[in-house]
C-alpha positions as CSV (number, residue, x, y, z in Angstrom):
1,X,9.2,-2.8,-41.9
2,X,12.9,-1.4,-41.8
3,X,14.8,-4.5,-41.1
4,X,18.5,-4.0,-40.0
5,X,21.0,-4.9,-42.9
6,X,22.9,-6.7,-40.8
7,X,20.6,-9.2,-40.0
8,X,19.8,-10.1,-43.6
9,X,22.1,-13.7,-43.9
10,X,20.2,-15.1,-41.2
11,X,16.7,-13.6,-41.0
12,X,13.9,-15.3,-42.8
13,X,12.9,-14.2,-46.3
14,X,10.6,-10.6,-46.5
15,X,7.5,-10.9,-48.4
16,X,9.0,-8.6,-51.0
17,X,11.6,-11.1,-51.8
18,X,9.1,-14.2,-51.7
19,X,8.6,-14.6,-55.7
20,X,12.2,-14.5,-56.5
21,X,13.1,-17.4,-53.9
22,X,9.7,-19.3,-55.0
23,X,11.2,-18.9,-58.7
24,X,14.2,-20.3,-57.7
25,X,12.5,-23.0,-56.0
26,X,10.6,-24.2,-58.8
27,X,14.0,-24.0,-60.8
28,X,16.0,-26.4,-58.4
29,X,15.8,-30.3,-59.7
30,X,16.0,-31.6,-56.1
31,X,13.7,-29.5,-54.9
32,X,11.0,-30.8,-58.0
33,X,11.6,-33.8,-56.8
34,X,10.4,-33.6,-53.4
35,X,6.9,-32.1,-54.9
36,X,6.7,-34.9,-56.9
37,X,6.9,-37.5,-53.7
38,X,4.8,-35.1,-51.6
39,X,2.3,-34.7,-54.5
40,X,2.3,-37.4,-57.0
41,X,-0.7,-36.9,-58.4
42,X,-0.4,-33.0,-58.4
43,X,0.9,-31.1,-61.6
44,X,4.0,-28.6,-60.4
45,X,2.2,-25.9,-62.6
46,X,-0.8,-26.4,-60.1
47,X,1.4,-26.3,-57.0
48,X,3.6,-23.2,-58.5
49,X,0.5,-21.2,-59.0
50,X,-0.3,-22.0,-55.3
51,X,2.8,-20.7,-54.3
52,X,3.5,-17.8,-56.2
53,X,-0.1,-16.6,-54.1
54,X,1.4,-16.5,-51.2
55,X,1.6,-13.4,-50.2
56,X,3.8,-13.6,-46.8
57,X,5.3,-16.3,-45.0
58,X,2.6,-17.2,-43.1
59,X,0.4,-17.7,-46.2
60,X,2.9,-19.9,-47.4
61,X,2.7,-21.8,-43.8
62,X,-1.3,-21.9,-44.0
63,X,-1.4,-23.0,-47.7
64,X,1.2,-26.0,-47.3
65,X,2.7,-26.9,-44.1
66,X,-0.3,-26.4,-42.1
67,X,-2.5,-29.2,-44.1
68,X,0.7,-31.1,-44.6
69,X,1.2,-31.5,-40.8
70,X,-2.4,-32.2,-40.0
71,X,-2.5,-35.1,-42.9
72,X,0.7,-36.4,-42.1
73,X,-0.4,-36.6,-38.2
74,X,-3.4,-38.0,-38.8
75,X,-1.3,-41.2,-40.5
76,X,1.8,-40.9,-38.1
77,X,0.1,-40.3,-34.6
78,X,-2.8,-41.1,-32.3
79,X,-3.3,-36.8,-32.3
80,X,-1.6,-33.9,-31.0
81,X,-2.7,-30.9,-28.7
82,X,-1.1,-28.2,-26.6
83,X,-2.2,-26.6,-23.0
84,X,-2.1,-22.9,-23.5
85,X,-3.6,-22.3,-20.7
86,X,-0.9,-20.5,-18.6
87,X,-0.1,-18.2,-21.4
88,X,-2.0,-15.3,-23.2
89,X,-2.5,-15.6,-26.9
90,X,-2.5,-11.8,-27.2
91,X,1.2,-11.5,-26.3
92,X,3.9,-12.6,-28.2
93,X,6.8,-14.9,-26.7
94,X,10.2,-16.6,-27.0
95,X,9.5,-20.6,-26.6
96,X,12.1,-22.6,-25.0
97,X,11.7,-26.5,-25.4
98,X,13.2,-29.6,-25.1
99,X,14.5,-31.1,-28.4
100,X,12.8,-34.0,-29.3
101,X,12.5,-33.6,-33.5
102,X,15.3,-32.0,-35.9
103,X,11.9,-30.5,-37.6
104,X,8.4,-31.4,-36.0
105,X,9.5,-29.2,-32.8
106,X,8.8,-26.2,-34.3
107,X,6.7,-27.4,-37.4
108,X,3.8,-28.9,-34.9
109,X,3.9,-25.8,-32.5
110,X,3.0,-23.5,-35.5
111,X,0.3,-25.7,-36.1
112,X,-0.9,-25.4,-32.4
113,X,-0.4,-22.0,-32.6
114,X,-3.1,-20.9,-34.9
115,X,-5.1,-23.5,-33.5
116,X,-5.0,-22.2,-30.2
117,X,-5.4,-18.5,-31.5
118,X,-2.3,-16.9,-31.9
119,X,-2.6,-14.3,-35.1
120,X,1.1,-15.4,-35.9
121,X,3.0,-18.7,-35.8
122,X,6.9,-18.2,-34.7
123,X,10.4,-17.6,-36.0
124,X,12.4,-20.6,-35.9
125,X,15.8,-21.1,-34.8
126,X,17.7,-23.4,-37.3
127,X,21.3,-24.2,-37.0
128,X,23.1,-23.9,-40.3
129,X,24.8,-27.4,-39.8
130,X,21.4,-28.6,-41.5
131,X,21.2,-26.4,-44.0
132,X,24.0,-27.8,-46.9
133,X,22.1,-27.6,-49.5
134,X,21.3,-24.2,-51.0
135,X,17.2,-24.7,-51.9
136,X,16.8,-26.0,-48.3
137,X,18.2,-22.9,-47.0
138,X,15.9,-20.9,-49.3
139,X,12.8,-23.3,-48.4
140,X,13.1,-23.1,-44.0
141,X,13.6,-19.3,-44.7
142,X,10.3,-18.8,-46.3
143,X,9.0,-20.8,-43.8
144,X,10.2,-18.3,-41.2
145,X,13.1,-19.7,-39.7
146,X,16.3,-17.8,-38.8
147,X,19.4,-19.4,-38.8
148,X,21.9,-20.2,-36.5
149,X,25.5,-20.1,-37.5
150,X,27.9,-22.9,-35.6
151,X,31.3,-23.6,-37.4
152,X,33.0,-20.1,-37.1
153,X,36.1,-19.4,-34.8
154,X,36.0,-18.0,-31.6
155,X,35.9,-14.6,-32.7
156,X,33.6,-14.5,-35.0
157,X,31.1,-17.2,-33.0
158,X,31.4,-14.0,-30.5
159,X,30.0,-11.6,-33.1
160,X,27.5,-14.2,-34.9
161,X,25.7,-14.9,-31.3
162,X,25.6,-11.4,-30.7
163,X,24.1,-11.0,-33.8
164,X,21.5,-13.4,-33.3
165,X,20.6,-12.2,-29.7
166,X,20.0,-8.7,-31.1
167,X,17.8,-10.7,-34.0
168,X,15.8,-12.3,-31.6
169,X,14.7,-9.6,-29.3
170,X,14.3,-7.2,-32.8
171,X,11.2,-10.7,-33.3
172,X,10.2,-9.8,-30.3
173,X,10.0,-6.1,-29.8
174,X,10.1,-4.5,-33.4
175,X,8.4,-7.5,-35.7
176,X,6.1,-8.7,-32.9
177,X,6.4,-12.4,-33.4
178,X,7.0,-15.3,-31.5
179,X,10.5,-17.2,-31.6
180,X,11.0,-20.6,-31.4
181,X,14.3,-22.2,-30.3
182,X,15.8,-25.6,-28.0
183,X,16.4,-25.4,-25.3
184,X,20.0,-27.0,-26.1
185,X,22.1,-27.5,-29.3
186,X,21.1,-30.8,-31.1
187,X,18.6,-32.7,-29.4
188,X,18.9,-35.3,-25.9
189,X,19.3,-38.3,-27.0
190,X,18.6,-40.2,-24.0
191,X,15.7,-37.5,-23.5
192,X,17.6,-36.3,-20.4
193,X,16.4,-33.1,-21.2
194,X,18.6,-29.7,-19.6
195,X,18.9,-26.2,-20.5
196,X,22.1,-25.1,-21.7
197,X,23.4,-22.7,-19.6
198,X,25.3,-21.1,-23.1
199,X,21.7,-21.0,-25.2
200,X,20.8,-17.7,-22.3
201,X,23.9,-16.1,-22.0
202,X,23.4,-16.1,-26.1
203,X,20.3,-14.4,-25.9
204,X,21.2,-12.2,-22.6
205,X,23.9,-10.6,-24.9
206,X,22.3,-8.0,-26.5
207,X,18.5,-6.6,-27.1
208,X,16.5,-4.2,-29.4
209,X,16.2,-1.8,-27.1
210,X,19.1,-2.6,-24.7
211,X,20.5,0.5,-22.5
212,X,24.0,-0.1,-21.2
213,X,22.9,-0.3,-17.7
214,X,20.3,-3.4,-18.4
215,X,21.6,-6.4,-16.6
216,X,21.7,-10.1,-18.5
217,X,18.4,-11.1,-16.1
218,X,16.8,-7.6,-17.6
219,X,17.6,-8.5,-21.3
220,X,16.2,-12.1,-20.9
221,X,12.9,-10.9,-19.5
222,X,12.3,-8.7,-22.5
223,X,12.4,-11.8,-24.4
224,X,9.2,-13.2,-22.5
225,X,10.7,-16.8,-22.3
226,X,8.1,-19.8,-21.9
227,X,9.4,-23.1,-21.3
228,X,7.7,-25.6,-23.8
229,X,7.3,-28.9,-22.4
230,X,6.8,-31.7,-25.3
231,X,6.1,-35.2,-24.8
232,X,6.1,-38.0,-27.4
233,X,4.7,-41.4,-26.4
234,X,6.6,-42.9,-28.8
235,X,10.2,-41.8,-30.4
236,X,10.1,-42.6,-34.3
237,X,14.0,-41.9,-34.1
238,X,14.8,-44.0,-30.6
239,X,17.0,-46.9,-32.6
240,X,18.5,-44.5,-34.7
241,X,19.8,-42.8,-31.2
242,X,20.5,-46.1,-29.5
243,X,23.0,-46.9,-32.8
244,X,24.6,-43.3,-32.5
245,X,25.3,-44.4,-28.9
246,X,26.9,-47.7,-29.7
247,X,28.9,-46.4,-32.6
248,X,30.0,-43.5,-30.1
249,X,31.2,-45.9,-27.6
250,X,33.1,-48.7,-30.0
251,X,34.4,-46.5,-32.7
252,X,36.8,-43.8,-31.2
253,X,35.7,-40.6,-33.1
254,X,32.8,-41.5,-34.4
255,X,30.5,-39.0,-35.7
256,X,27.7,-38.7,-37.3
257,X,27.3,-37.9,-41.5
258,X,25.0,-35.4,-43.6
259,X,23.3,-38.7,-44.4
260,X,22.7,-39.9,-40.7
261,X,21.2,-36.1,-40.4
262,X,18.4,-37.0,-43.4
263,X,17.6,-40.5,-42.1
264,X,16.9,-39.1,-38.9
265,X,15.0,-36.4,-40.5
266,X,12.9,-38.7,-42.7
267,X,12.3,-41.0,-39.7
268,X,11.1,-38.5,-37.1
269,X,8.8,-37.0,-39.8
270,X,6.9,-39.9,-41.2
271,X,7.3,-42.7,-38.1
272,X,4.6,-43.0,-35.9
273,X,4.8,-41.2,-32.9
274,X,1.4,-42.3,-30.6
275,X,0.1,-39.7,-28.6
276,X,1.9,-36.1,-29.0
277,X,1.4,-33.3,-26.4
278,X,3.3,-29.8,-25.9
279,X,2.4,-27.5,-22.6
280,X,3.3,-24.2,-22.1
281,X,4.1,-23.4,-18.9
282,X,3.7,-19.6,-17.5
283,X,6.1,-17.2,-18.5
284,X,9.0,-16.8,-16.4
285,X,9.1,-12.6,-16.4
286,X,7.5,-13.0,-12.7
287,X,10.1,-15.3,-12.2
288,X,13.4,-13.3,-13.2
289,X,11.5,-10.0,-11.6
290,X,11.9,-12.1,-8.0
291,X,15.4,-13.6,-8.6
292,X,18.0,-11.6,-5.6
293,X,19.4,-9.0,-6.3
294,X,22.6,-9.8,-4.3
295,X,22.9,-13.3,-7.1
296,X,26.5,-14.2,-7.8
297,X,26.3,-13.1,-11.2
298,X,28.6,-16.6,-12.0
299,X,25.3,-18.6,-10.5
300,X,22.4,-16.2,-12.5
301,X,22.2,-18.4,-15.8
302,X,22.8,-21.8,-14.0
303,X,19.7,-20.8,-11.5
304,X,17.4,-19.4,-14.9
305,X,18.5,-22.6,-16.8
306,X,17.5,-25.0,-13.8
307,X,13.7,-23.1,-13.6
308,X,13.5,-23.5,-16.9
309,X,14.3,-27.0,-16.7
310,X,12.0,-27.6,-13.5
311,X,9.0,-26.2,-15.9
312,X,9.7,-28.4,-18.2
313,X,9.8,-31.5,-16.5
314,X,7.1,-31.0,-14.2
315,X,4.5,-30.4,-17.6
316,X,5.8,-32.9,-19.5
317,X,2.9,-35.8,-20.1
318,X,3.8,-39.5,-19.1
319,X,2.6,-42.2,-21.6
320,X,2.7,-46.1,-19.8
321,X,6.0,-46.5,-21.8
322,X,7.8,-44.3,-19.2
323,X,6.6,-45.9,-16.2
324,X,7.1,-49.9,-17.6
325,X,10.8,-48.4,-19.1
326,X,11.5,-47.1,-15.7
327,X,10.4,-50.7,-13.9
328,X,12.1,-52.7,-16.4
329,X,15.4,-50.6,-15.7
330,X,15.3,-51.1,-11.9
331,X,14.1,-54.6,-12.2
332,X,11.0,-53.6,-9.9
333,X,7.4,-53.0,-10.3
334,X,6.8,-50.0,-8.4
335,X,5.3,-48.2,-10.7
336,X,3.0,-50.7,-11.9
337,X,0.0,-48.9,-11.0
338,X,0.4,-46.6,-14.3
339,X,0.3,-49.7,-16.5
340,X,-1.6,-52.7,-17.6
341,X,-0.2,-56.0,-18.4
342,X,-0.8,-55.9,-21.6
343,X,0.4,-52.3,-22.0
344,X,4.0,-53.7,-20.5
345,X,3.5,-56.2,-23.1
346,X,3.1,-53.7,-26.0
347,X,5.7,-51.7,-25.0
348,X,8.2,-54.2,-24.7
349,X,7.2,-55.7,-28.4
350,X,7.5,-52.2,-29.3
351,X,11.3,-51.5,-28.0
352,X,11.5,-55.3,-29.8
353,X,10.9,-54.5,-33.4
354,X,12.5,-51.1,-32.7
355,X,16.1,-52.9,-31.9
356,X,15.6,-55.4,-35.3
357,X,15.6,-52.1,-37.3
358,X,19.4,-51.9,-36.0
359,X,20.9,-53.7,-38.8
360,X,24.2,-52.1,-39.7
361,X,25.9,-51.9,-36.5
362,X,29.5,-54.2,-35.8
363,X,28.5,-56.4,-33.0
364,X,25.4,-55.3,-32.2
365,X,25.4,-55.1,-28.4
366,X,21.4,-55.9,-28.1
367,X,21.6,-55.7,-24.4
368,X,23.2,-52.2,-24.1
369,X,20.6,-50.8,-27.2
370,X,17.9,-52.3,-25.4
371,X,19.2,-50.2,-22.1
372,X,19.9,-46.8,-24.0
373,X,16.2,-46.9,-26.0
374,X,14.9,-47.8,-22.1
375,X,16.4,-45.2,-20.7
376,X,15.2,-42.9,-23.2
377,X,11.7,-43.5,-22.3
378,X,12.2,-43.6,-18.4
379,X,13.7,-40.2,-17.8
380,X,11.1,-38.0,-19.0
381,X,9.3,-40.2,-15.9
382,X,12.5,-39.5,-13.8
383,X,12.3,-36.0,-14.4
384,X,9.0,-35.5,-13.7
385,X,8.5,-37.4,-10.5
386,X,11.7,-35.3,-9.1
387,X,10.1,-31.9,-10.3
388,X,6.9,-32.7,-8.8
């Protein structure tokens, strides 16, 4: 395929340039490293060979990140599955979901993908702000991810989402694969989850194909948006978020390091997470094709966004956590109907031992953690109830 030159610093790695990036792969100390926690008892001659078979991307994705996922969600979950069911797995799509994990997101829905039936996995958006170290880079790139550039200047954040618009829609229309990206930038930490408005006049901004006449709502349809609902019944990273919140509000400035980034990482991948489900919800072409004509075009984003949203919330799957979190936050049992005793009890042990992990904070505030990791879990249940 005849790839645009100017996409080539963000786009994934072709299949002709595979053997020099797994060479440099196999060179990198760090990266040796991490074969030899993820394989102890696997020689890296073994693991090369397996590598420098894969042929394309996606044989890389079958041969190690497919088993890897369904091993290390066997350990770290109850199971995982996704409703396809108001989608067609012929057609090819732009996912929008909320952000639950820096990597599972998108890792897990490749997985569900193939499972499901879907000849191809996706393209995943990755901001760069993740990607400091250069075999990292090299590694999410043959694992089909593109990347997303944040710390330029105005101007030339102007060009770069362009850029990345056109990318996008060139998946979509000329390589004929799915694209995977959040719904916002960095994830919701108290899991009150909203689609920035800024994330679709991005991809409005240009297509493949675009004519000068084709309006933002036109160059979003082409893009064949389904809003990906995904629910976790338990957080792995929920104390790591309710520490970020209290080091937000008693340390002016605060923000977070390259290390906070890993440990959350490392967390959300091997933690447990309980039951996990993602749900597609219908694509919302039929949805932009109805939207007025006579729109204030200063409203046309804010209305798509909120749809989007609405989708989202009203397929998300509630776990008893939500509904005891969103009692034990209004001091009321009105929901009690969606819980057991001993299913309150578990889940308050659980937000518990959760807090004692919070070791390193200056006067820990255990009342306001305990309200930030509740909150977290009661407004998926929020959201839901008010889209439904």
């Amino acid at each position: 395929m005849n790839i645009p030159s100017k996409f080539d610093d963000i786009r994934p790695f072709e299949p002709q340039e595979l053997p020099a990036v797994y060479e440099r792969l196999l060179a990198d100390p760090q990266f040796l490293s991490v074969l030899a926690y993820l394989y102890p008892q696997v020689p890296v001659e073994a693991i090369a060979q397996k590598m420098k078979a894969c042929n394309t991307n996606m044989d890389f994705q079958l041969a190690f990140c497919y088993d890897f996922l369904k091993n290390l969600m066997a350990k770290a979950s109850k199971g995982f599955d996704m409703d396809v069911s108001g989608i067609d797995v012929e057609k090819r799509y732009t996912f929008v979901s909320n952000h639950r994990d820096i990597v599972l997101d998108s890792a897990l829905l490749d997985v569900l993908l193939v499972e499901a039936g879907f000849k191809t996995t996706c393209e995943i958006a990755i901001g760069d702000n993740l990607l400091s170290l250069p075999w990292v880079k090299d590694l999410v790139r043959v694992n089909k991810s593109f990347i997303v550039e944040r710390s330029l200047p105005p101007r030339q954040m102007l060009m770069a989402s362009k850029r990345l618009a056109e990318y996008m829609h060139f998946v979509i229309s000329e390589k004929n694969d799915n694209v995977w990206i959040a719904q916002r930038e960095g994830r919701a930490k108290d899991s009150n989850d909203r689609t920035q408005s800024a994330i679709l006049k991005m991809m409005a901004m240009a297509s493949a194909e675009s004519q000068p006449t084709d309006s933002p709502v036109e160059r979003l349809r082409q893009l064949h948006i389904v809003p990906l609902a995904i629910s976790y019944e338990f957080d792995p990273c929920d104390f790591l978020k309710a520490r970020e919140f209290q080091l937000k509000r008693d340390i002016e400035g605060w923000k977070k390091s390259k290390h906070d980034d890993v440990v959350s990482m490392q967390t959300g991948i091997m933690g447990y997470k309980g039951e996990v489900h993602y749900h597609c919800a219908p694509c919302i072409d039929d949805f932009l094709c109805q939207l007025p004509a006579d729109l204030p075009k200063t409203e046309v984003f804010d209305v798509i966004a909120a749809h989007i949203d609405e989708e989202i919330h009203r397929n998300y799957r509630l776990y008893p956590g939500n509904y005891v979190a969103l009692d034990m936050l209004s001091d009321t049992n009105a929901f009690a109907g969606h819980y057991t005793p001993e299913q309150k009890q578990q889940f308050v042990q659980y937000i518990e031992s959760q807090l004692a992990k919070i070791t390193d904070v200056p006067n820990k505030d255990e009342a306001y953690l305990r309200e930030c990791m509740l909150t977290m879990y009661a407004n998926p249940a929020v959201n839901y109830l008010s889209a439904k």
